[in-house]
Backbone as CSV, one residue per row, in Angstrom:
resi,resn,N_x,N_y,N_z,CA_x,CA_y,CA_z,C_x,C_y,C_z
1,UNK,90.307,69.896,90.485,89.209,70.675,91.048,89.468,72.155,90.801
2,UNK,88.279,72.411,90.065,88.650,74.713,89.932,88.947,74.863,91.462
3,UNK,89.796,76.007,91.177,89.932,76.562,92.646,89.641,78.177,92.203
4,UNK,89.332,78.545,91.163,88.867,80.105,91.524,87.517,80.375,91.741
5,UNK,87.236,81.363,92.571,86.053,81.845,92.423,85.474,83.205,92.096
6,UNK,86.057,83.189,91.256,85.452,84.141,90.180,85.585,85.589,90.588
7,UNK,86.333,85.886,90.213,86.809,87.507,90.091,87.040,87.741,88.499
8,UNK,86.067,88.448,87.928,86.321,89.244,86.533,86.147,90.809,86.658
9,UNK,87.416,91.059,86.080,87.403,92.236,85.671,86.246,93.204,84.268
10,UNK,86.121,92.500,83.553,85.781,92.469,82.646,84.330,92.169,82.810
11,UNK,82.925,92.840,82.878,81.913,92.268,83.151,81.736,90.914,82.348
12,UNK,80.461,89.994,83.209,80.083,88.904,82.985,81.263,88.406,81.901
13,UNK,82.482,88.319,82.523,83.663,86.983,81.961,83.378,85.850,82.348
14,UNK,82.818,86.006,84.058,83.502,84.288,84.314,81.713,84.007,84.245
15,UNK,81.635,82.829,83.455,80.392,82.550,83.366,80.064,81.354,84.577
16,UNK,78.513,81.325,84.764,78.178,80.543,85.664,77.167,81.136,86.452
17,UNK,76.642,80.933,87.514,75.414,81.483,88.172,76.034,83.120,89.125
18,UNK,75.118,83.638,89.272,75.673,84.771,89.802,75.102,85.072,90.741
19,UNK,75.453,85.034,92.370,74.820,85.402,93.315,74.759,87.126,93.990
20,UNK,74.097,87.970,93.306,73.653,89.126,93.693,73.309,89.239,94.526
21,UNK,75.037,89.690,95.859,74.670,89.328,97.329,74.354,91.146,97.973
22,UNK,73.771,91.989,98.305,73.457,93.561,98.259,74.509,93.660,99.588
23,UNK,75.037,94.448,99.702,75.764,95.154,100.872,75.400,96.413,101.553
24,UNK,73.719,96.727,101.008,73.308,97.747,101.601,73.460,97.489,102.916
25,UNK,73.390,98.306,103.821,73.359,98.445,105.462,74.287,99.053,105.565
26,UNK,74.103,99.257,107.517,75.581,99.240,107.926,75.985,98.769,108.588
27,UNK,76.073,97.557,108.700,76.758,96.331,109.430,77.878,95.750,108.564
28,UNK,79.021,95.374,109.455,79.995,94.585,108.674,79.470,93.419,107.926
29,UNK,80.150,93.625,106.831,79.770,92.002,105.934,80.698,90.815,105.949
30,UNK,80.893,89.596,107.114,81.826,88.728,106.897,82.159,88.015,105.868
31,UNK,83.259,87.889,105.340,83.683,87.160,104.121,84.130,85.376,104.753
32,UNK,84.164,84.589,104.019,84.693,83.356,104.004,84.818,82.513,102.960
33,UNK,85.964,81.698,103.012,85.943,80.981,101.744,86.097,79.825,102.306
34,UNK,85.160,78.491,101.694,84.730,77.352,102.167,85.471,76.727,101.154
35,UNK,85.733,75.161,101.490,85.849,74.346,100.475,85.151,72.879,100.760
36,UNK,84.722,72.971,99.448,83.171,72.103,99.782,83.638,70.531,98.056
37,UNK,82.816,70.057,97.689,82.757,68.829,97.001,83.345,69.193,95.737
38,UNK,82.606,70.341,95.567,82.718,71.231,93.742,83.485,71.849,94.223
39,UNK,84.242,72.096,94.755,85.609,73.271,94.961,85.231,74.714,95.967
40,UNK,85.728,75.949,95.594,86.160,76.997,96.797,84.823,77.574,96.519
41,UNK,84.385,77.878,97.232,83.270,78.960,97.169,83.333,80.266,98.338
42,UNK,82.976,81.093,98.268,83.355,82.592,98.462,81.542,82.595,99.255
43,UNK,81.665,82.889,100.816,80.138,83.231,101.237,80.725,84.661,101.843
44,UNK,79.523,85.317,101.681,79.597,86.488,102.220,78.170,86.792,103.030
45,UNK,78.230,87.519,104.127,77.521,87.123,104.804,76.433,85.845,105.275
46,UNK,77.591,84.832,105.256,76.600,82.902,105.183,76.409,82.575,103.890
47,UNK,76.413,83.812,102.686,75.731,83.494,101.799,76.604,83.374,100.369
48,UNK,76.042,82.432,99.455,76.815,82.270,98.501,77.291,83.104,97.706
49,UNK,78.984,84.019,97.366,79.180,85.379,96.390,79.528,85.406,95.218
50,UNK,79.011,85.089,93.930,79.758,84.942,92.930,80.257,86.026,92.114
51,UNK,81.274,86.846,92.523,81.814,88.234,92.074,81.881,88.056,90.393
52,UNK,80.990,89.383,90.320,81.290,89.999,88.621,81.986,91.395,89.108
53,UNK,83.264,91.675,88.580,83.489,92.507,89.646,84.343,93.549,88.260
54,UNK,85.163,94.791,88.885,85.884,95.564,87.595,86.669,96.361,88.622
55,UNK,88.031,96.624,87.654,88.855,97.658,88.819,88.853,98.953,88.363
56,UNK,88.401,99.896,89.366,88.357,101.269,89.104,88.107,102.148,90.311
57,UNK,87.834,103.427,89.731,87.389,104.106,91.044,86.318,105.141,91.205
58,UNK,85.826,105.374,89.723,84.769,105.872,89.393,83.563,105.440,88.680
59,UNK,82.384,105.989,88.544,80.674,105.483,88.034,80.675,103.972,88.279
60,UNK,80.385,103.950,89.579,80.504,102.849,90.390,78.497,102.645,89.781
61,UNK,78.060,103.352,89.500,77.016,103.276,89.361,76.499,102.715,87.461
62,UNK,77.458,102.695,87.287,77.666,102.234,85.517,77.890,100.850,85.415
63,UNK,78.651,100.235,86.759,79.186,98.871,87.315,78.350,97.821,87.422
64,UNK,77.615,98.712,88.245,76.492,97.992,88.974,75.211,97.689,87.733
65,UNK,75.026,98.728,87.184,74.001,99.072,86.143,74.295,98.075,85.087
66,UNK,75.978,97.557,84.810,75.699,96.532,83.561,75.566,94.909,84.680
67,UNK,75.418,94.927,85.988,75.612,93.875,86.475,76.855,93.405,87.508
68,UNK,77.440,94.357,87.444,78.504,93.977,88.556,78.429,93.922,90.061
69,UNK,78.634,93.604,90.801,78.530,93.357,92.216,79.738,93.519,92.964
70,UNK,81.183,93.894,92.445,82.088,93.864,93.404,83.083,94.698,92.433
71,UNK,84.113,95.283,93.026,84.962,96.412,92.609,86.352,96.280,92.898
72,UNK,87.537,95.972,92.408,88.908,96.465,93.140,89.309,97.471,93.201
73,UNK,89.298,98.331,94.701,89.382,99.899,94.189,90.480,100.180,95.543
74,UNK,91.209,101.203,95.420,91.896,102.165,96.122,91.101,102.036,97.911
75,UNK,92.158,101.270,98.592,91.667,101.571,100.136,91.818,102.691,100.845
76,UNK,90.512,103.496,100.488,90.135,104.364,101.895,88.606,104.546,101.541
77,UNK,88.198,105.449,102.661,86.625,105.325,103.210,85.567,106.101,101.650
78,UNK,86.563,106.822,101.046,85.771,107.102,99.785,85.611,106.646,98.981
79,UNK,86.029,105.741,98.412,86.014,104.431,97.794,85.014,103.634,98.337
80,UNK,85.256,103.041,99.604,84.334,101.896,100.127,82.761,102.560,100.268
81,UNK,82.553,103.765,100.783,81.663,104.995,101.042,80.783,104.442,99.424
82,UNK,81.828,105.286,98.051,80.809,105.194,96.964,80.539,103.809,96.332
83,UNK,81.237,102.596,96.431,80.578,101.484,96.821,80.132,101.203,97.412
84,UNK,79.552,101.092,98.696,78.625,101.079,99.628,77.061,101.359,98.860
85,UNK,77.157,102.663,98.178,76.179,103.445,97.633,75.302,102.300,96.639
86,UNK,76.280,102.250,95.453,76.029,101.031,94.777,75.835,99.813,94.760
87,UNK,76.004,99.520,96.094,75.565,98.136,96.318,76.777,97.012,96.317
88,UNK,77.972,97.267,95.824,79.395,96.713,95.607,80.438,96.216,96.504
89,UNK,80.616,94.851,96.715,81.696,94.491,97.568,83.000,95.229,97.035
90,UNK,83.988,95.283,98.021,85.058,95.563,97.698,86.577,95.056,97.890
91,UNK,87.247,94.710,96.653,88.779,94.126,97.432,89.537,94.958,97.157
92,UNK,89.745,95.820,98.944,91.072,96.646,98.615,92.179,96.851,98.385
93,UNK,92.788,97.628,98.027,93.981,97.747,97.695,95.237,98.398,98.610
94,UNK,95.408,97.833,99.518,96.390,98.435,100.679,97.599,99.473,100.075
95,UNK,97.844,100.476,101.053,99.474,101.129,100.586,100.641,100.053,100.754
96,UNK,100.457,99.196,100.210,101.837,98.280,100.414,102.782,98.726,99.081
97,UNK,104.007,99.456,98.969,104.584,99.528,97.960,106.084,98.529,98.012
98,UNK,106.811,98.836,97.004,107.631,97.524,96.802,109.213,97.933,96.229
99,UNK,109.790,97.041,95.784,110.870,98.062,95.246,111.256,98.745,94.230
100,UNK,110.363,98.855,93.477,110.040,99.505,92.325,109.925,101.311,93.116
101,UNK,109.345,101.109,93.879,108.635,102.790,94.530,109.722,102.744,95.628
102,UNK,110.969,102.140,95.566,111.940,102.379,96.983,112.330,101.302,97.738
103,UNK,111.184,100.939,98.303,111.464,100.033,99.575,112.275,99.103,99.413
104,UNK,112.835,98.670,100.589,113.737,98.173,101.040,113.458,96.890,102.364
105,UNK,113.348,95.664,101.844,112.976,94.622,102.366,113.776,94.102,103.403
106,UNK,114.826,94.758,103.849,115.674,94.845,104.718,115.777,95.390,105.690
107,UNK,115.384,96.825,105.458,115.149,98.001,106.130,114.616,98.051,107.285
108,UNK,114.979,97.798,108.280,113.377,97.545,109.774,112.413,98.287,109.979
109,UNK,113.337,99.140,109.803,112.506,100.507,109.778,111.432,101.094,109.202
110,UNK,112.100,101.073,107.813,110.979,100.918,106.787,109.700,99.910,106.743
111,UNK,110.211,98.902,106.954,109.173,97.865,106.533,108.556,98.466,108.020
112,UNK,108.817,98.458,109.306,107.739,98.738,110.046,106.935,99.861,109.771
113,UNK,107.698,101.225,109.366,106.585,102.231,109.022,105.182,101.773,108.269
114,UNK,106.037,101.198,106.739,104.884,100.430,106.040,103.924,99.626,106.400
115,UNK,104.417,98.617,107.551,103.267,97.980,108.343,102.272,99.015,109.511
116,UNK,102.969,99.903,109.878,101.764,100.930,110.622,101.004,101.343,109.460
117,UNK,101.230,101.875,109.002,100.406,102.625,107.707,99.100,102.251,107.228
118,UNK,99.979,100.482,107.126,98.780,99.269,105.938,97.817,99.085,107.327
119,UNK,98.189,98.865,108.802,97.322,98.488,109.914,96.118,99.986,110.103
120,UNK,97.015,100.920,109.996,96.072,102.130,110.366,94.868,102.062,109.144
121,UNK,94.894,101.887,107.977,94.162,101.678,106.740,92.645,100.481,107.618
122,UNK,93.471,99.283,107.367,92.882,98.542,107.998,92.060,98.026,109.573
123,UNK,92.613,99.179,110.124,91.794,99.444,111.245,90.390,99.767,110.792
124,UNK,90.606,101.102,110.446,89.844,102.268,109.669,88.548,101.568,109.032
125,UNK,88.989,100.783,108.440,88.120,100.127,107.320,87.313,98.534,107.523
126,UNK,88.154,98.096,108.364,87.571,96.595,108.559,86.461,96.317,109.288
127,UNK,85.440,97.316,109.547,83.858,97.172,109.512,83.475,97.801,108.838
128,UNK,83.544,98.597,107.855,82.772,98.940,106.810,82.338,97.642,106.085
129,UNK,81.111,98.268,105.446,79.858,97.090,105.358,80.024,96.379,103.675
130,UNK,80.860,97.084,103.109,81.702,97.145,101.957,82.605,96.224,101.543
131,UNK,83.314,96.166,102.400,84.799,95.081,102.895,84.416,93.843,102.415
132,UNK,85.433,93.609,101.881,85.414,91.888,100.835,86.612,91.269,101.384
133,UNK,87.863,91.755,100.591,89.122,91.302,100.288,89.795,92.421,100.749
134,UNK,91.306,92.057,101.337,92.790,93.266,101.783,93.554,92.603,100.767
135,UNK,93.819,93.309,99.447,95.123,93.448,98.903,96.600,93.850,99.335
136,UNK,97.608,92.713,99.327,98.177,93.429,99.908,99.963,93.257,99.061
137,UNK,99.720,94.389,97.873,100.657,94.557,97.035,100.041,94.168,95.724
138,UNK,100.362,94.723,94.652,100.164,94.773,93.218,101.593,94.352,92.770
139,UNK,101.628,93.066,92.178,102.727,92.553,91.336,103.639,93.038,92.309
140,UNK,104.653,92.637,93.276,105.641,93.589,93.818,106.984,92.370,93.530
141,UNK,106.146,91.541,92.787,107.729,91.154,92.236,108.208,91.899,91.087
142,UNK,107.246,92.655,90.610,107.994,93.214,89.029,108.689,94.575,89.346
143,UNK,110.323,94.273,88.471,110.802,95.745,88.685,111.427,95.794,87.873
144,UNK,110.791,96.910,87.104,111.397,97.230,85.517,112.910,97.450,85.580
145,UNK,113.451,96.686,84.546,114.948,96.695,84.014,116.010,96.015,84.954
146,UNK,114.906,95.048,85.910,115.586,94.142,87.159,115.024,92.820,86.798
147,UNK,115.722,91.796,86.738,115.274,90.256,86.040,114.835,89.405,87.527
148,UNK,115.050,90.180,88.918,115.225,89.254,90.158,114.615,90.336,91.341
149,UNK,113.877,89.593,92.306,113.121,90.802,93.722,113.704,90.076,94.903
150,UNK,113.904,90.921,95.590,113.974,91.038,96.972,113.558,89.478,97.622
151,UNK,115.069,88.357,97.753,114.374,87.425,98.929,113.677,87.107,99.784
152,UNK,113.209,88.570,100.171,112.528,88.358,101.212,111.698,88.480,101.048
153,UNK,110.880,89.436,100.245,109.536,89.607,99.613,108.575,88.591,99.988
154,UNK,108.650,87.532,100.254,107.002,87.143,100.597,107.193,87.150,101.894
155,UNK,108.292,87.061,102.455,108.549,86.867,104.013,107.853,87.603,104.657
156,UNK,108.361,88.986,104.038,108.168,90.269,104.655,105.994,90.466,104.263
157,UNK,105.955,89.819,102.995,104.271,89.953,102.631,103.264,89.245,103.487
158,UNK,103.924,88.095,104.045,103.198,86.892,105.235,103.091,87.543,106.272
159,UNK,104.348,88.331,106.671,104.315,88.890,108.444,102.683,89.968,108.021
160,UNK,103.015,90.855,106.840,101.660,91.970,107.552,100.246,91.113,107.073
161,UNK,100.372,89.930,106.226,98.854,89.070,106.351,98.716,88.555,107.844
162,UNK,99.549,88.285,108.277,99.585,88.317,109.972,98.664,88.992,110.427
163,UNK,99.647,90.061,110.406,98.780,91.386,111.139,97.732,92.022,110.761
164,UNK,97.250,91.553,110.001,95.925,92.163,108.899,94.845,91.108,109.606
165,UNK,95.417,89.922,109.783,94.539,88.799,109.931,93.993,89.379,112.012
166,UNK,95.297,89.455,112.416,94.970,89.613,113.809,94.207,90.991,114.403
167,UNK,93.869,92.115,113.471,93.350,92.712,113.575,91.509,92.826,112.881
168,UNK,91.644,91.781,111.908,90.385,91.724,111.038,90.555,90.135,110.657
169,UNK,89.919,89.733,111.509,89.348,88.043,111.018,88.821,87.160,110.017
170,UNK,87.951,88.798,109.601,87.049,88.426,108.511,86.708,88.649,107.210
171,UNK,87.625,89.289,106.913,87.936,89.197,105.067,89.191,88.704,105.082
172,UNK,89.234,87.826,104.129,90.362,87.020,103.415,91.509,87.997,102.755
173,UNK,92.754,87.571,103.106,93.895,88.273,102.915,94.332,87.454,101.318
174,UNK,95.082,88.506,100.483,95.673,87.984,99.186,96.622,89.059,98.810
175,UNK,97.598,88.591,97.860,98.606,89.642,97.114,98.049,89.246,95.721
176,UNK,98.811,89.976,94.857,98.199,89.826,93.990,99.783,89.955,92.675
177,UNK,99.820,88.699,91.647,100.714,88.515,90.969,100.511,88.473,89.522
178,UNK,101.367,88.858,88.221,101.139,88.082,87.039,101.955,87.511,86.524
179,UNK,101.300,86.825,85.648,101.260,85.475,85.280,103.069,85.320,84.274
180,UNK,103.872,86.286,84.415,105.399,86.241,84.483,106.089,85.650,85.492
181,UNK,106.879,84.365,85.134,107.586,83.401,85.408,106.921,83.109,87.064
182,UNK,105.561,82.670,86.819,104.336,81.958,87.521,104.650,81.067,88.535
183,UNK,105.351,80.317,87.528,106.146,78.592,88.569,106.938,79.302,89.721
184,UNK,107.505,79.949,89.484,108.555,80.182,90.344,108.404,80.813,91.444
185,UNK,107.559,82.093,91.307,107.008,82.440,92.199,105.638,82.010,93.175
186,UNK,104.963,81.318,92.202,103.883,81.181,92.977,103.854,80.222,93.982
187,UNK,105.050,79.206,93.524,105.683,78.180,94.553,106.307,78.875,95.548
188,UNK,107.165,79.693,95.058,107.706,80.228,96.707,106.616,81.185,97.783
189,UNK,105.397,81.477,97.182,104.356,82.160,97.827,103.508,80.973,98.559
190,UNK,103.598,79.582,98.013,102.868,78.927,98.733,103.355,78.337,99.640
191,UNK,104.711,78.589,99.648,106.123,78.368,101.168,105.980,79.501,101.946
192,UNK,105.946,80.331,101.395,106.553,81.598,102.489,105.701,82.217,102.535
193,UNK,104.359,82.379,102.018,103.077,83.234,102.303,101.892,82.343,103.362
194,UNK,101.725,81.261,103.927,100.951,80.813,103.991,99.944,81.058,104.809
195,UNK,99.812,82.575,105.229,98.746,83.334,105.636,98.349,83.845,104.537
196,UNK,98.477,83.972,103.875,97.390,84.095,102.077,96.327,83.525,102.192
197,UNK,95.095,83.989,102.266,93.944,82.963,102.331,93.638,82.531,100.563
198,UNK,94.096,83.511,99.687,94.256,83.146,98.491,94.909,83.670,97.477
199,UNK,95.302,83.830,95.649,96.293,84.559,95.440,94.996,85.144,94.352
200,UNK,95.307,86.628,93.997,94.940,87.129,92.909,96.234,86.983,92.041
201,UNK,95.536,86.846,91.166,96.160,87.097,89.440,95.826,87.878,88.235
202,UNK,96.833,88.362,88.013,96.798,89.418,86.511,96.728,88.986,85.177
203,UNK,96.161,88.622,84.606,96.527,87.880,83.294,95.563,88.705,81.992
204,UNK,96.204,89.253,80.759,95.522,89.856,79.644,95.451,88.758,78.915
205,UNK,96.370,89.177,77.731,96.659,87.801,76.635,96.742,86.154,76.580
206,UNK,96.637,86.113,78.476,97.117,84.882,78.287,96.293,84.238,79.727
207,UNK,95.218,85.118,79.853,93.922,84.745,80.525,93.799,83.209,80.151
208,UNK,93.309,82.847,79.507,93.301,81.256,79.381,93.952,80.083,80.073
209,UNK,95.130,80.364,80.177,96.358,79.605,80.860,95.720,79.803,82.354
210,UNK,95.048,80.580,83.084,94.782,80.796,84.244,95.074,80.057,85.206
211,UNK,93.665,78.915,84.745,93.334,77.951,85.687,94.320,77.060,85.273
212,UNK,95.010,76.635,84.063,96.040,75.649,84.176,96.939,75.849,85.354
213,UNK,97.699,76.949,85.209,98.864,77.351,85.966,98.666,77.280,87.271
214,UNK,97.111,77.969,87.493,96.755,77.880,89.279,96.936,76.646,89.919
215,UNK,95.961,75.518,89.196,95.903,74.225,89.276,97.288,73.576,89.832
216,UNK,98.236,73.719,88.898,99.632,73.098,88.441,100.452,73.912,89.799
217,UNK,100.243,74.888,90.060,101.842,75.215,90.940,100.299,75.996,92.195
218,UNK,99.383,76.588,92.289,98.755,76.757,93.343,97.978,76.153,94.168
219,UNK,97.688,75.715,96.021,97.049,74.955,95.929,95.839,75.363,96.892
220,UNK,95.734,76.976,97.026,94.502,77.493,97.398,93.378,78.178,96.603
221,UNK,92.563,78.566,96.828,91.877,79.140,95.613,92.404,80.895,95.279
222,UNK,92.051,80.990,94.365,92.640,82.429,93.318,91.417,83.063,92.754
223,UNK,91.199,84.672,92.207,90.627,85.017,91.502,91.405,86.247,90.826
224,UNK,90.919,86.001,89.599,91.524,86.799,88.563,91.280,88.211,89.073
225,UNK,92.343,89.354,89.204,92.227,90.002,89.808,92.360,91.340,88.834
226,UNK,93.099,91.579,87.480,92.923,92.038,86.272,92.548,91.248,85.121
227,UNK,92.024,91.884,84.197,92.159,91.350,83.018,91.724,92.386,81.920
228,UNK,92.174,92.095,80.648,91.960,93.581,79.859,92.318,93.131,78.499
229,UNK,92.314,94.061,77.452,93.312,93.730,76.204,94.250,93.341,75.901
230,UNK,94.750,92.433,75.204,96.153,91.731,75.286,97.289,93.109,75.449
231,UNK,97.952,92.626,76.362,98.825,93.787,76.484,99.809,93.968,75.690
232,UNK,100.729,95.344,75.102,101.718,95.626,74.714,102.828,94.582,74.322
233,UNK,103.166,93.751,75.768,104.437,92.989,76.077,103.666,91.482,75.851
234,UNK,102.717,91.392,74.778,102.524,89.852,74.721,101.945,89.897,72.866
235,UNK,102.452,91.133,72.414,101.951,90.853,70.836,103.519,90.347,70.338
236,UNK,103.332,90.091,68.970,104.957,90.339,68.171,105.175,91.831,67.481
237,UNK,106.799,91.801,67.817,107.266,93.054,67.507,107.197,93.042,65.838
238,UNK,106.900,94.544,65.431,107.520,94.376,63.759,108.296,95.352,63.450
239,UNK,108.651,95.966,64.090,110.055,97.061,64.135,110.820,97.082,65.033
């Protein structure tokens, strides 16, 4: 059974019907993800969402104009504000940083600052009429010129979907991973994350493999959360 529901970066990638759900107002928009006969489906306000979506943070109005309906952009109120404008759901992108930028998964300290921070964000924001998805971390297993992350890393990623969840009910919590040594992690995310309501994924060159891999080692639904030109680190070298 597919389990994504459709997050493209890339306008009209994921083909199929497209529900052009408007987020004008200003009332919160509840998110939910159902699972029904044909697999996960994504309602947003009751209603069916099929995201054509792109990550950025500007001409939100260029987005919309080739067809897009939803955005991954930078969480705060100017962002959600100039989506709002356009008509654009949004899955944000929390300050969760990782150990690449420092942190220290050990740290109490730390990790609590970081959890005030990501809650104050999410206070802030979780009725805006905008609100889709809480990102919470970009790849934070990858750390250049390190082959291995932090044990604790999803431990520590489950406790603030916790707290994300107990403060905002109603958009679906996710981190977001790529598609580098997949099995391994995405299994230990479906142990130790299981306040994830679902996982985003990064995949360029090797977009295709998507839904295999999700299928095979994930067993909630996912949406592609980048996608772009085959990257750098997936051509062959010739020097």
């Amino acid at each position: 059974m597919l389990r994504c529901i459709c997050w493209s970066v890339v306008l009209s990638a994921c083909v199929g019907r497209v529900w052009d759900v408007s987020v004008q107002g200003d009332e919160p928009s509840p998110c939910q993800i159902v699972k029904g006969q044909e697999g996960w489906r994504l309602l947003r306000d009751g209603k069916p969402f099929y995201i054509q979506g792109a990550v950025g943070g500007t001409r939100f109005d260029v987005l919309r104009a080739c067809g897009g309906n939803a955005v991954r952009a930078t969480a705060n109120r100017r962002m959600l504000d100039a989506a709002q404008r356009e008509g654009l759901a949004v899955m944000a992108n929390l300050p969760v940083r990782g150990e690449r930028n420092g942190t220290d998964w050990d740290n109490p300290d730390q990790v609590a600052e970081q959890k005030r921070k990501v809650l104050a964000v999410v206070q802030e924001l979780k009725d805006h009429p905008a609100m889709m998805f809480w990102a919470v971390g970009n790849e934070l297993d990858h750390i250049p010129g390190k082959p291995s992350y932090h044990p604790r890393l999803w431990e520590r990623l489950n406790d603030l979907a916790v707290a994300i969840k107990q403060l905002d009910a109603h958009h679906p919590v996710l981190t977001v991973v790529g598609t580098g040594h997949f099995e391994r992690k995405v299994q230990e995310i479906a142990a130790e994350c299981k306040e994830m309501d679902l996982l985003g994924i990064n995949a360029y060159g090797d977009l295709g493999r998507v839904t295999e891999l999700a299928r095979q080692h994930w067993p909630k639904p996912y949406v592609v959360a980048e996608w772009g030109p085959t990257g750098h680190w997936q051509v062959p070298k010739t020097t």
